[in-house]
C-alpha positions in Angstrom: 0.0 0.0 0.0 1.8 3.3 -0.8 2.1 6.1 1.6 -0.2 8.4 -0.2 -3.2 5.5 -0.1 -2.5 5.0 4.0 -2.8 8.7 4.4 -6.1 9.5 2.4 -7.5 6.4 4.6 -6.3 7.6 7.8 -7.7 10.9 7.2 -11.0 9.6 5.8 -11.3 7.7 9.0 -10.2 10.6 11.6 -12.3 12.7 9.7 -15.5 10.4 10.4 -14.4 9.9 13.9 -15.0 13.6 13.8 -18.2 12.9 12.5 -19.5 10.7 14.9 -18.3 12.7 17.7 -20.0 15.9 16.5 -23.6 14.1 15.8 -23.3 12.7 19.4 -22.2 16.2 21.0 -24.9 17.8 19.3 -27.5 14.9 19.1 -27.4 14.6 15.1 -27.7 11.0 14.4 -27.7 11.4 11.0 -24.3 13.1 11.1 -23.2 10.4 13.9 -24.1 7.8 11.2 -22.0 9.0 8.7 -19.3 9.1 10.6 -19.6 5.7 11.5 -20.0 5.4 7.6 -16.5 7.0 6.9 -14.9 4.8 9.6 -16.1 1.8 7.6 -15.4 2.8 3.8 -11.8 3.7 5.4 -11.8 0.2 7.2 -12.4 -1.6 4.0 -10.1 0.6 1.4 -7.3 -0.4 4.0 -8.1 -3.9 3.7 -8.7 -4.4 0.0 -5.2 -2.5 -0.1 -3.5 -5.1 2.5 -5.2 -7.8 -0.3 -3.4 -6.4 -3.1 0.3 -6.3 -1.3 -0.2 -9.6 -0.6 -0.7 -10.8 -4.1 2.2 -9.1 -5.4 4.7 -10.5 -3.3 
């Protein structure tokens, strides 16, 4: 996985942790849920990207 793919996930998923916190500050559960959404697309982007490094070696 190259550095730039481990930092746009990272960020993606610090930026729906940011998410969820905000929706449960403020009692949005809509943005709460999307955070949780972020945290999961992030999730699985890191591990289809773990999948390909270990097919090329």
């Amino acid at each position: 996985m190259s550095t730039t793919d481990k930092t746009k996930n990272k960020a993606q998923q610090l930026s729906g942790k940011a998410k969820e916190k905000a929706g449960q500050l403020t009692g949005d559960p809509q943005r709460e849920q999307k955070g949780k959404t972020d945290q999961v697309k992030s999730d699985l982007k890191s591990a289809g990207e773990k999948v390909k490094d270990a097919f090329k070696r």
